[in-house]
C-alpha positions in Angstrom: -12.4 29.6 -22.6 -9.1 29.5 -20.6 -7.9 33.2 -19.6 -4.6 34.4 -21.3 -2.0 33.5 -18.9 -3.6 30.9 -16.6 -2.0 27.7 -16.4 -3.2 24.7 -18.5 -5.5 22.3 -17.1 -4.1 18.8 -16.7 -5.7 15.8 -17.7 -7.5 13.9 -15.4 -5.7 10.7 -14.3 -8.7 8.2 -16.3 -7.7 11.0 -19.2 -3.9 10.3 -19.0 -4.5 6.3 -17.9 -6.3 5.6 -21.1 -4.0 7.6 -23.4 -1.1 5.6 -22.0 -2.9 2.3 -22.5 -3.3 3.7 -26.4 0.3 4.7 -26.6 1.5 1.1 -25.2 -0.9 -0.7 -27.6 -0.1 1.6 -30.6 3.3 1.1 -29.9 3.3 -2.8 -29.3 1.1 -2.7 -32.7 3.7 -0.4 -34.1 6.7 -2.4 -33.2 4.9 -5.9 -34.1 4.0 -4.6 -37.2 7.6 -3.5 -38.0 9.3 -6.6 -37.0 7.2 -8.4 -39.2 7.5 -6.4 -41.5 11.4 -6.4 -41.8 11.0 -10.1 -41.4 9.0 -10.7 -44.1 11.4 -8.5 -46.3 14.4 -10.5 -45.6 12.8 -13.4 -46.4 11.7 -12.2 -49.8 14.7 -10.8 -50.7 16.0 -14.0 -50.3 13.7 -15.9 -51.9 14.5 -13.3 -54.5 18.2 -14.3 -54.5 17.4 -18.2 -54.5 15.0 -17.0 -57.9 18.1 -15.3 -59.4 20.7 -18.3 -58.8 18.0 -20.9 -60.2 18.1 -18.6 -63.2 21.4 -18.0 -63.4 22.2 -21.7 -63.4 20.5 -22.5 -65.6 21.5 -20.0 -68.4 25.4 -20.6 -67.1 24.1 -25.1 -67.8 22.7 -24.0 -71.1 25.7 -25.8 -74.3 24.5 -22.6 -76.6 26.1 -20.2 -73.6 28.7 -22.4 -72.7 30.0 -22.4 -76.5 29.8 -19.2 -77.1 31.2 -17.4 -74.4 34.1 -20.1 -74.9 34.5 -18.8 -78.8 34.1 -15.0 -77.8 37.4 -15.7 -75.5 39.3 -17.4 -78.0 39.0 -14.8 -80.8 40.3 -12.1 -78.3 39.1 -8.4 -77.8 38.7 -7.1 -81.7 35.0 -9.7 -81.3 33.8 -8.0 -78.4 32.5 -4.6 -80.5 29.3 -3.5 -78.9 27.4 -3.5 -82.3 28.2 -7.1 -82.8 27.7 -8.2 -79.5 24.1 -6.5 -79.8 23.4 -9.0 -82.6 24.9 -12.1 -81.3 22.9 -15.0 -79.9 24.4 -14.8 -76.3 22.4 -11.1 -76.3 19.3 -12.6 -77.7 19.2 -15.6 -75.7 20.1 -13.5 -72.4 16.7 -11.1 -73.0 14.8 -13.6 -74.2 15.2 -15.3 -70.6 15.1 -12.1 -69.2 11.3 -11.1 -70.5 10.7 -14.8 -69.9 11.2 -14.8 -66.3 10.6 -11.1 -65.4 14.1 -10.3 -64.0 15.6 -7.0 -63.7 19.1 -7.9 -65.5 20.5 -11.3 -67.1 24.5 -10.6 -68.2 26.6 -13.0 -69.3 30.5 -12.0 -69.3 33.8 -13.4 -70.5 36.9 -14.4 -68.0 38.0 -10.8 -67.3 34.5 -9.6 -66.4 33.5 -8.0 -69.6 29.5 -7.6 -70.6 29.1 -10.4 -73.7 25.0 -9.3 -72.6 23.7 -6.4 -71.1 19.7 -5.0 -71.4 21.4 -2.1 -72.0 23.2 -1.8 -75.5 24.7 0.6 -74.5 27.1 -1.6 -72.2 28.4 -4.6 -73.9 31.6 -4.7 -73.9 32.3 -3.0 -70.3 33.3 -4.2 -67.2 30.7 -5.1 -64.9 29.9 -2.5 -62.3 30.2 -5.1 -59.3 32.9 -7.3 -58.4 33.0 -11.0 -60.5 35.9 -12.2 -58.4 33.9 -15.0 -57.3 32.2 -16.4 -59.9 35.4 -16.3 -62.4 37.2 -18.6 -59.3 34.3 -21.3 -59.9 32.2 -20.0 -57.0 28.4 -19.3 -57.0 27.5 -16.6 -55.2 24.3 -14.4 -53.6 23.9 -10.8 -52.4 21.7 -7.8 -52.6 23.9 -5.0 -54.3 23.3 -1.4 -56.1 24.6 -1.3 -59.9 23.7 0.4 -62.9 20.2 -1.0 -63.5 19.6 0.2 -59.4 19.0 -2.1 -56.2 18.5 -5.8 -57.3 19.1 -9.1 -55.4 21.7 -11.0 -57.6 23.1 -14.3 -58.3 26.1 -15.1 -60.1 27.8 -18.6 -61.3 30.6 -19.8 -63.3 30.3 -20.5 -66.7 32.6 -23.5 -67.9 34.0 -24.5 -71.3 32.5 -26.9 -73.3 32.7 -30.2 -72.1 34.7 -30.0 -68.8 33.8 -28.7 -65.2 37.2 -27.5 -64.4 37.9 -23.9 -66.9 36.1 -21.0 -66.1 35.1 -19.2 -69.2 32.9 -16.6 -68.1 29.9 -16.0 -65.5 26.1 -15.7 -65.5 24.2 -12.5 -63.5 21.0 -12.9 -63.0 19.4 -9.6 -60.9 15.7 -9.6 -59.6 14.2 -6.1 -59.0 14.1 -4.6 -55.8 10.5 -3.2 -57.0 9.4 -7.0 -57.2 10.3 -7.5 -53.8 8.8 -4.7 -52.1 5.4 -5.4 -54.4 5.9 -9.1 -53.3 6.2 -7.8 -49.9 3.0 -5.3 -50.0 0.7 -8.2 -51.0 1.9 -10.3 -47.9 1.9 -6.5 -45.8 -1.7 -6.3 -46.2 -3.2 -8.9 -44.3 -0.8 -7.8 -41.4 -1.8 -4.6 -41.8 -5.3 -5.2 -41.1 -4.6 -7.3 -38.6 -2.6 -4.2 -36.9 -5.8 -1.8 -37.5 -8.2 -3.9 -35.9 -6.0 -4.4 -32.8 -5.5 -0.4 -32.6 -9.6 -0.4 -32.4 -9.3 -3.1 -30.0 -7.0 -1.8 -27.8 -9.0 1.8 -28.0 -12.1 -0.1 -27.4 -10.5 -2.2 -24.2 -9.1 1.2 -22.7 -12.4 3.2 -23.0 -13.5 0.1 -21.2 -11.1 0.5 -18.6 -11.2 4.1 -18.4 -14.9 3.6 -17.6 -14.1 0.8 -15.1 -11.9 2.6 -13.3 -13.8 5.4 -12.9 -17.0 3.6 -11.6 -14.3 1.9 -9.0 -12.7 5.2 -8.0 -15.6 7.3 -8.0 -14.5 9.7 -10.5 -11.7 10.5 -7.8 -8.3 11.7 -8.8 -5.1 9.7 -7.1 -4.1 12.9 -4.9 -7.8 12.9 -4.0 -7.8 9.0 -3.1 -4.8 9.5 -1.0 -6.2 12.2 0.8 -9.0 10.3 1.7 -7.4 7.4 3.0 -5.2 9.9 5.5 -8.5 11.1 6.5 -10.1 7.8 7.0 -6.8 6.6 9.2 -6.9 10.2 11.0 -10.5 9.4 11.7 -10.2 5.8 12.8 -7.6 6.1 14.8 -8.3 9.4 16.3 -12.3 9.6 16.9 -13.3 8.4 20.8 -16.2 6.3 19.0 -16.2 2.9 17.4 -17.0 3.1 13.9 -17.9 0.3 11.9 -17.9 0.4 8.2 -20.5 -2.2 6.2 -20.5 -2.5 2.1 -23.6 -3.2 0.4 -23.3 -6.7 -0.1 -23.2 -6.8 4.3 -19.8 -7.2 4.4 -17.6 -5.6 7.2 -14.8 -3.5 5.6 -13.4 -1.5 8.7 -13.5 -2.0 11.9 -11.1 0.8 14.4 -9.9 -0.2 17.8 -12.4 1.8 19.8 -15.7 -0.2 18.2 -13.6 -3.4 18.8 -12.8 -2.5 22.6 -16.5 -1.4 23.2 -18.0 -5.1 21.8 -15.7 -7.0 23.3 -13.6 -8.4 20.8 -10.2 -8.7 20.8 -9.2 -8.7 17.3 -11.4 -6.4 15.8 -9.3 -6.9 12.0 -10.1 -10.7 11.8 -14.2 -9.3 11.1 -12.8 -7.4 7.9 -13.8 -9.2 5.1 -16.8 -11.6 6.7 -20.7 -11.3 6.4 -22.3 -9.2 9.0 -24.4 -12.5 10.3 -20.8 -14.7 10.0 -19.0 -11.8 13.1 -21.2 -12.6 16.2 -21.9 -8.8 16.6 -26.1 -8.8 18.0 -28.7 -9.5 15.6 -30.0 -5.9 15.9 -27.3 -4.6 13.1 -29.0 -6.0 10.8 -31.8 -3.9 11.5 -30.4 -1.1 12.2 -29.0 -1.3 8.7 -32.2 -1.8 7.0 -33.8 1.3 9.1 -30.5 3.5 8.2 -32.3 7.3 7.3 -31.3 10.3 7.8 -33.8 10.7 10.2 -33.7 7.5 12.1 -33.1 7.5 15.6 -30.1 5.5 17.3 -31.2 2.4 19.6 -29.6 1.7 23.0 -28.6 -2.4 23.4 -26.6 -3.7 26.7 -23.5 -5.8 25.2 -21.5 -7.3 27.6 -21.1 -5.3 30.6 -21.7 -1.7 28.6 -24.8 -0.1 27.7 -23.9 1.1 24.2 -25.9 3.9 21.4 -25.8 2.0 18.4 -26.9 4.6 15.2 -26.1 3.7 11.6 -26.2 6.1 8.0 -26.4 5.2 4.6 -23.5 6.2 2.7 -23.7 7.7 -0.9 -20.9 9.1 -3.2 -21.3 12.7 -3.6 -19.8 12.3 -7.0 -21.1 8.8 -8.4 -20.8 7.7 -12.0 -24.1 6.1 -13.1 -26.0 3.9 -10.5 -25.4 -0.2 -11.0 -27.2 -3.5 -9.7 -25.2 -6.0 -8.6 -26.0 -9.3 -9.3 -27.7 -11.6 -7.1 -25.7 -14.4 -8.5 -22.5 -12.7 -6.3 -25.0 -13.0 -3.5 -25.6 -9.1 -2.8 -28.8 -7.3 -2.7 -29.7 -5.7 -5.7 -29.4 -1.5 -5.3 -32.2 0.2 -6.5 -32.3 4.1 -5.9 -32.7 3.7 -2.1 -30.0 1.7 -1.3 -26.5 3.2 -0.4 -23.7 2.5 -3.5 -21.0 2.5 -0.6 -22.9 0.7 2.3 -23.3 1.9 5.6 -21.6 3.6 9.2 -22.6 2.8 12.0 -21.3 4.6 14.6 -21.1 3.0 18.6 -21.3 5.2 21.5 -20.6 3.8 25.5 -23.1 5.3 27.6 -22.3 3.1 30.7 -20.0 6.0 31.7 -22.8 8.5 31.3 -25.4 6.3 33.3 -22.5 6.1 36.2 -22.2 9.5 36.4 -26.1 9.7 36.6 -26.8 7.0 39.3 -23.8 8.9 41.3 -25.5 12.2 40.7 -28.3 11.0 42.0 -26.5 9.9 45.1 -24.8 12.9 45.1 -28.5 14.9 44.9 -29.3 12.5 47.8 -26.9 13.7 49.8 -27.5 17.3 49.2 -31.0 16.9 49.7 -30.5 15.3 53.1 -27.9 18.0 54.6 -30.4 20.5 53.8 -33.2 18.8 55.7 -29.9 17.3 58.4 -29.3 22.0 58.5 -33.1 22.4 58.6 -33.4 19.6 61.4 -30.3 20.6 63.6 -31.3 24.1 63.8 -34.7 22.9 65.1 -33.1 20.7 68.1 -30.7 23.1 68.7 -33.4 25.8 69.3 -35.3 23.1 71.1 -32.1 22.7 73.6 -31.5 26.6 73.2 -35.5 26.6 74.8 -34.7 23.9 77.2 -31.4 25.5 78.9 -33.3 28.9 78.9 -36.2 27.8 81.4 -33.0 25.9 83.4 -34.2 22.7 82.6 -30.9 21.4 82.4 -31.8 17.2 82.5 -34.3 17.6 80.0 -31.8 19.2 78.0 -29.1 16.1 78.5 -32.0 13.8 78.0 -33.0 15.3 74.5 -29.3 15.3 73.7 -29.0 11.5 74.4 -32.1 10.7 72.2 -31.0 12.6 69.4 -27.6 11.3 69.6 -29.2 7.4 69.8 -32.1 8.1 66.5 -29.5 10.1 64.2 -29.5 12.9 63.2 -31.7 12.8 59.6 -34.9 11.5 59.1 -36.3 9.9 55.3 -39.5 8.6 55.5 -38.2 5.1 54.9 -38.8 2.8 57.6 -36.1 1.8 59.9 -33.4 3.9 57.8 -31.0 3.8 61.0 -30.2 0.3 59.8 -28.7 1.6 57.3 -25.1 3.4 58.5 -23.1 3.6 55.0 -23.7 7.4 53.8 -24.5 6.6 50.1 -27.1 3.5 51.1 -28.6 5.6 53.1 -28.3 9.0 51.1 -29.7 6.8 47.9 -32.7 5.2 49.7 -33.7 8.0 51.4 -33.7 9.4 48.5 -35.6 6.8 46.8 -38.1 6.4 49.5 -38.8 9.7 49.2 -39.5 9.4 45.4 -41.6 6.2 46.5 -44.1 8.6 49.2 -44.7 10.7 46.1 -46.6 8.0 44.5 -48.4 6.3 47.5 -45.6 3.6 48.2 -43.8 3.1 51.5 -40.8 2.5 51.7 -39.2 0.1 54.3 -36.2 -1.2 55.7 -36.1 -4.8 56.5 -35.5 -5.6 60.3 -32.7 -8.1 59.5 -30.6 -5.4 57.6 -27.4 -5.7 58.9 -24.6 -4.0 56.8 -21.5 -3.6 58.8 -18.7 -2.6 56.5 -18.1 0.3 54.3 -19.5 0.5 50.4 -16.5 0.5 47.8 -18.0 1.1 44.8 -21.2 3.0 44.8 -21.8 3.0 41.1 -22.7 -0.8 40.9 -24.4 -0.8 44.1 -26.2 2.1 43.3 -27.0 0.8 39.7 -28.5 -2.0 40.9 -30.4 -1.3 44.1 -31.9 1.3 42.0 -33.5 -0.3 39.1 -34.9 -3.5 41.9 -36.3 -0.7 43.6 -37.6 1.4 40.4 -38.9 -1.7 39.3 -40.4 -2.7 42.6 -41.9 0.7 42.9 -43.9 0.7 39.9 -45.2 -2.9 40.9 -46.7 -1.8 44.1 -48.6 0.7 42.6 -49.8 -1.1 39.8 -50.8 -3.7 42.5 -54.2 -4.5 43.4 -53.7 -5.1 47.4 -55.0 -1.6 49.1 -51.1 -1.1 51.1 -48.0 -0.5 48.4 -45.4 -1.0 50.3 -41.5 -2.0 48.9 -38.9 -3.7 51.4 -35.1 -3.8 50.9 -33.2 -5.6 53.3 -29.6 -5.7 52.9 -26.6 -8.2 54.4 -22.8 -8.0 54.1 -20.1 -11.0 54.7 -16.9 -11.6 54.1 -17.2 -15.5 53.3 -13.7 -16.4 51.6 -11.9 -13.0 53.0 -14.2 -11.0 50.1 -16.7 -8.5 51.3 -20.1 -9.3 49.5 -23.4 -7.3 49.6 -26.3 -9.3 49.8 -29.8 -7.5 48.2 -33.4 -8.2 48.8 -36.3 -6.6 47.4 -40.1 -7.6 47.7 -43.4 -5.8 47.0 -47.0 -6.0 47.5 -47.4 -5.9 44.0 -49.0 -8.7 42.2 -46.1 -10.6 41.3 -44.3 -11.8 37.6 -47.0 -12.0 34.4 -45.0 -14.9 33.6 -43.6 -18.4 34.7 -40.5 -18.6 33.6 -38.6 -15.7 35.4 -35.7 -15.8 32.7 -36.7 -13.9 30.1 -37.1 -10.8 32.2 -33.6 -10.2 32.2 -33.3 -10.3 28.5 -32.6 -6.7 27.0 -35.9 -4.8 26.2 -38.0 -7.4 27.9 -40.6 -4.5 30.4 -44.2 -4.9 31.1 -44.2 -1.1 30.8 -43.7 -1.6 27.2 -46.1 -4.0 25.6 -45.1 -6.6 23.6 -44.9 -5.4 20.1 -44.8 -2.1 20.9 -41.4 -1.9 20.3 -38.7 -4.7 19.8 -35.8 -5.8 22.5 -32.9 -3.0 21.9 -35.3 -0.8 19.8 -35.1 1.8 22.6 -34.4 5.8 21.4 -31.3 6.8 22.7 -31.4 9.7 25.1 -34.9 8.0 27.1 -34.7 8.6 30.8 -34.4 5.8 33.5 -32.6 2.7 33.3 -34.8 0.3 35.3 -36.0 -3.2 33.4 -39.2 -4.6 33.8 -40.8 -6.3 37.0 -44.0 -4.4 37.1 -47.4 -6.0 36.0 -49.4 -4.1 33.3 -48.5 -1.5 30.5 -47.3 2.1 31.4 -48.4 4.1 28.5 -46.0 6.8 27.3 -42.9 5.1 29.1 -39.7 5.2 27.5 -36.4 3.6 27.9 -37.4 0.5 29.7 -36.1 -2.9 29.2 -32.4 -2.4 30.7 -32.1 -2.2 33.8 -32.4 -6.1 34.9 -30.6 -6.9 32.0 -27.7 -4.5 32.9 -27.7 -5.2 36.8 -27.4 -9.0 36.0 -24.7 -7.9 33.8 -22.8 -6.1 36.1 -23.3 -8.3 38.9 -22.3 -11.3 37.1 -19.2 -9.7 35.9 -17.9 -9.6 39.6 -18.9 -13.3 40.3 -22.0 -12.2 41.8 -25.9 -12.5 40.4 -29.6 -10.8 40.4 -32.1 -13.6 40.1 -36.0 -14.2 41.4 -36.6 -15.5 44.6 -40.0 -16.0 44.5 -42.9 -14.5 41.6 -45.3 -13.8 43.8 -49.0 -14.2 43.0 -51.8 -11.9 42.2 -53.1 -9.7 45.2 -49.3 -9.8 46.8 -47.2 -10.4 48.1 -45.7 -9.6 44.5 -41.9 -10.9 43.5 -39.1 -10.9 45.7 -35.1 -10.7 43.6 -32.3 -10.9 45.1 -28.8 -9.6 44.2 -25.3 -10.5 45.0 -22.6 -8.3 44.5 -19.1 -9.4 45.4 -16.1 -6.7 46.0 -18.6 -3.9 46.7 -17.7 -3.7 50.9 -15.0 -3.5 52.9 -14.7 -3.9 56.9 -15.3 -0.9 58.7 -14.1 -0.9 62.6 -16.6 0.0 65.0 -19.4 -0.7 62.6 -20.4 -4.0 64.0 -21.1 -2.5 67.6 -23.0 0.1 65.9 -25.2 -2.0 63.9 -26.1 -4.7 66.2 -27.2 -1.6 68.6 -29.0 -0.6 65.5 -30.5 -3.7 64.7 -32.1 -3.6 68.4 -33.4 -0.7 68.4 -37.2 -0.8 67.0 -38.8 2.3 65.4 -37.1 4.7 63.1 -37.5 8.1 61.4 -40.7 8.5 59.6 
């Protein structure tokens, strides 16, 4: 019950749409009805007034009224006493046509307009209570007029003398009822009536109908409410730093914003609105990440293009939903049942190249740190050593220790040969990685043509993809059956066509490809540390560690987020012009596989670096 004083509640907007719609048809009815109505009145009053002139003709035609009205006028005014008039033939004649034809009123009068009939006694011998003008001049004439008998439609005509068209003697009024008419006009009402009924119920039936339509298509939703949520939506669209990507039930994509259509590539993202998910181009793993869409279900991570993206996708329900429908499978969409979302699906697409750039540089970065502690650790030993050496006065051994540290460097990895290596991130991130390589019984070398004279531009992508080779070729040594692992980068630079290019070699001892055709390898989720079946190609929880794709032989068990690192080096490699591909498979007992990488843009010259590396390059040994 509503509290004294509170405002009234206002009808919903199905409420007020469907008592419109009843107002408009009852009105439509309404005024139909009336037109008709008024119509069919006019007519009958007409017909009425035709009735009343055939009448009135005729009596006014008849020789008995003809002669007699004649003889009334010639005797003069002392023959027109009511009580003879009441017993003359023109009164009996007049009512007997009268009763006979069911007319209000049939009244004869003389030339001056006095009543020689009357059904009324009581007014022979009167003037006539409406104007005669007419008919005395030899006119006929129609109307619908009020006199003493009430409303009537009414004829009047001439009556001439005997024998001649040309002398007015009199006139003929003939009135139909106005109660006949409006009885004439209820019998031919009724039918229209009915007709107007069942077009009320029609019209009540067709707005419950839409009422009910609307409602399912609006959710129950008011228009203030539907407004707001499209604001929303926009605000959300447009503002979020994510793609979103809305599907309907039937697979259809209904929105697409700017950031999912920048993050797959494609350059009008509107064009997909409207089109089956299979019809856009977008991967084949939508689909099922659609069918898979729970609450709970993890999001996958896929390589398209040159990103590495985190694909997730939810089931979207109305939290106010009339009654659940099926569509029909004639309008080719899926039947819903009680698991399948009344409003489709979001899925939602994440970049995580950026986040994978950051990692490969932190691990560079972690490098680095790690080798300017041992660089502190190692200087304050020599410097105690020549602190020693100058202390006993041994002066030359002193210069002479100087001059070999100044020749080795000054940091030691327990890669072989890592003095080839002059750039600070090359040799910060495979020292790095040739330490993580000792920890699991794998050496890792430089190769003695290693010759890398200018300066690295862009240590993400080199970094990216020298560390998923080596990753990969790390897990193939030991997994190999020869009794040495060992893993050997070599690395070139030129400047063929005035570009610097970085030329990457990596070979293992393990027992080479599990396959012929070295192709499929770079497809995205393709790792011999995930079995086949295990888990299908862009399947991969977002959130696993590493990014390295499969080279090594044999099944890792409990590995995670394998399958992308070939697939994204190729990627990025082929994006500059450049390319990973196999060089050799290798065979079982090693030498495993050898790939090989090219990576334009990624070097610049550096002077002075030439002299220093071919010294470099002739110097044998290294730290280790």
């Amino acid at each position: 019950m509503t509290a004294p004083g509170a405002p009234r509640q206002r009808p919903g907007f199905l409420a007020r749409m469907m008592l419109l719609h009843l107002a408009v048809v009852i009105l439509v009815v309404a005024l139909c009805g009336g037109v008709y109505g008024w119509l069919t009145y006019e007519r009958l009053g007409r017909d009425a007034e035709h009735q009343a002139l055939s009448i009135a003709r005729a009596v006014a035609a008849t020789d008995d009224v003809r002669a007699g009205v004649a003889e009334l006028v010639e005797t003069g005014p002392e023959a027109l006493d009511p009580d003879v008039l009441a017993r003359g033939s023109l009164q009996s004649s007049a009512e007997e046509v009268r009763r006979r034809t069911d007319s209000l009123f049939v009244v004869i009068t003389d030339d001056t307009g006095l009543r020689l009939s009357h059904p009324n006694p009581e007014q022979l011998g009167r003037p006539v209570s409406t104007d005669p003008t007419e008919a005395l001049a030899g006119r006929e004439v129609t109307s619908q007029e009020r006199g003493t008998l009430g409303h009537s439609a009414r004829a009047k005509v001439p009556v001439y003398a005997p024998g001649t068209d040309a002398a007015v003697v009199g006139a003929v009024s003939v009135g139909i009822s106005r109660e006949d008419v409006l009885a004439s006009l209820r019998q031919d009402i009724t039918p229209v009536a009915a007709t107007a009924v069942g077009a009320l119920g029609l019209g009540a039936a067709a707005s419950a109908a839409i009422a009910r339509r609307l409602k399912r298509l609006t959710l129950g939703l008011e228009p203030e409410e539907i407004v707001t949520l499209a604001q929303d939506q926009e605000a959300v669209l447009r503002g979020v730093d994510e793609g979103v990507i809305g599907v309907s039930p039937e697979h259809r994509i209904t929105v697409v914003n700017a950031e999912a259509g920048r993050l797959l590539g494609i350059v009008d993202p509107d064009r997909l609105v409207g089109e089956r998910l299979g019809d856009t181009g977008l991967p084949a793993s939508f689909a099922a990440l659609l069918a898979a869409a729970t609450p709970e279900s993890p999001a996958i991570e896929q390589v398209i293009g040159p990103r590495v993206l985190i694909l997730s996708a939810r089931a979207v329900r109305p939290t106010r939903a009339p009654q659940r429908r099926l569509r029909s499978p004639l309008r080719g969409a899926p039947e819903l049942g009680t698991d399948a979302p009344e409003l489709g699906w979001v899925v939602l697409v994440r970049d995580r190249t950026e986040l994978q750039s950051l990692t490969r540089q932190l691990d560079a970065v972690g490098a680095l740190s790690t080798a300017l502690r041992a660089q502190r650790h190692e200087f304050a030993n020599r410097l105690h050593t020549i602190s020693g050496l100058l202390a006993i006065g041994d002066a030359e051994e002193a210069r002479r220790y100087v001059s070999e540290v100044t020749e080795t460097g000054p940091l030691s990895y327990p890669a072989e040969r890592a003095e080839l290596l002059r750039d600070p991130y090359l040799q910060a991130f495979v020292g790095a990685k040739s330490v993580e390589a000792a920890e699991r019984g794998v050496s890792l070398r430089i190769g003695a043509d290693t010759l890398v004279r200018g300066r690295i531009t862009d240590p993400q992508d080199v970094t990216t993809v020298i560390g998923s080779l080596v990753d990969n070729a790390v897990r193939a040594a030991v997994q190999g059956a020869a009794e040495e692992h060992w893993v050997e980068v070599e690395l070139l630079d030129d400047w063929t066509g005035g570009e610097g290019t970085l030329h990457l070699v990596v070979a293992d001892s393990g027992d080479g490809l599990p396959v012929e055709d070295p192709e499929p390898i770079f497809a995205q989720g393709w790792s011999t540390a995930v079995p086949p079946g295990a888990a299908p190609p862009g399947t991969v929880p977002a959130g696993a560690s590493g990014t390295s794709g499969g080279t090594a032989f044999g099944a890792l068990p409990d590995v995670h987020g394998q399958g992308f690192g070939l697939s994204l080096s190729r990627e990025l490699a082929r994006r500059r012009g450049g390319d990973v591909w196999v060089a050799d498979p290798g065979r079982h007992g090693g030498p495993g596989a050898v790939f090989c990488a090219r990576l334009p843009g990624t070097v610049v010259r550096d002077s002075g670096a030439d002299v220093r590396g071919e010294r470099s390059a002739g110097r044998s040994g290294g730290a280790g």
